[in-house]
C-alpha positions in Angstrom: 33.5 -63.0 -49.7 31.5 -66.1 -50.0 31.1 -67.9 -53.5 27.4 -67.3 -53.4 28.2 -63.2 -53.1 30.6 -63.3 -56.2 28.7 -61.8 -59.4 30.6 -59.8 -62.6 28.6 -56.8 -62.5 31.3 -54.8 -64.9 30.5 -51.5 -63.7 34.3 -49.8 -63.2 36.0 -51.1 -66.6 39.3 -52.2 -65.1 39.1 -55.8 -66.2 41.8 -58.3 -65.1 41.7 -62.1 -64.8 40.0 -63.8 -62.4 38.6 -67.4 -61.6 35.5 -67.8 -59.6 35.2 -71.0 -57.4 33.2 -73.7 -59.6 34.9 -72.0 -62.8 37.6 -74.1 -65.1 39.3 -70.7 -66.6 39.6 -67.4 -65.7 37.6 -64.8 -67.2 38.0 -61.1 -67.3 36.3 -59.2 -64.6 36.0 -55.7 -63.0 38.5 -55.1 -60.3 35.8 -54.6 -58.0 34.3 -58.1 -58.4 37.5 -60.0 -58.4 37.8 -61.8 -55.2 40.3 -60.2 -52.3 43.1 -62.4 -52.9 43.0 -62.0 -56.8 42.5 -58.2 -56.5 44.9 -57.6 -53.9 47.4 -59.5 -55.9 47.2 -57.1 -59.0 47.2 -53.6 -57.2 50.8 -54.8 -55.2 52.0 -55.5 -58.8 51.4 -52.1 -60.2 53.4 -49.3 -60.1 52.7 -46.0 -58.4 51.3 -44.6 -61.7 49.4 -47.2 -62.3 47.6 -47.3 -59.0 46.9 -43.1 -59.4 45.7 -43.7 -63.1 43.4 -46.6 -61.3 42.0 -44.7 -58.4 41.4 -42.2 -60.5 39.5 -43.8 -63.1 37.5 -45.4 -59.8 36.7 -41.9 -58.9 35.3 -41.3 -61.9 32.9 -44.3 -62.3 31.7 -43.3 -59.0 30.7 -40.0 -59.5 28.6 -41.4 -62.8 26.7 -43.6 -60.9 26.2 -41.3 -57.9 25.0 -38.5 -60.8 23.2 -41.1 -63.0 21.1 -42.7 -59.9 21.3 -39.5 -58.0 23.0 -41.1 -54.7 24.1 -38.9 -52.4 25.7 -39.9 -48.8 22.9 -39.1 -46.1 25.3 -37.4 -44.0 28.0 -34.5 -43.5 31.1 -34.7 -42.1 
């Protein structure tokens, strides 16, 4: 992910602490904006529980937007 493609659009609500490049401190942000490296970091230091609790809560974000916008995948498996 370039610099240019980074943006905190806090949509999920998991926030942890991330720095963007050009930054001095870290700020909170939405897992989902964090950069790969930052991101990837935090999920292989939670515990199984933790990532359920998290993928859950994803799930649940998504289905709001996808209700809220009405998006809807354009095809069937």
């Amino acid at each position: 992910m370039e610099a240019n493609e980074l943006k905190r659009r806090h949509l999920s609500g998991i926030y942890i602490f991330d720095t963007f490049p050009g930054e001095e401190k870290r700020q909170p942000t939405c897992v989902e904006d964090c950069q790969p490296e930052t991101r990837k970091e935090w999920l292989q230091s939670l515990e199984k529980e933790a990532l359920i609790k998290c993928v859950e809560h994803l799930c649940e974000v998504l289905r709001t937007i996808s209700d809220q916008f009405g998006i809807v995948a354009s095809h069937e498996f």
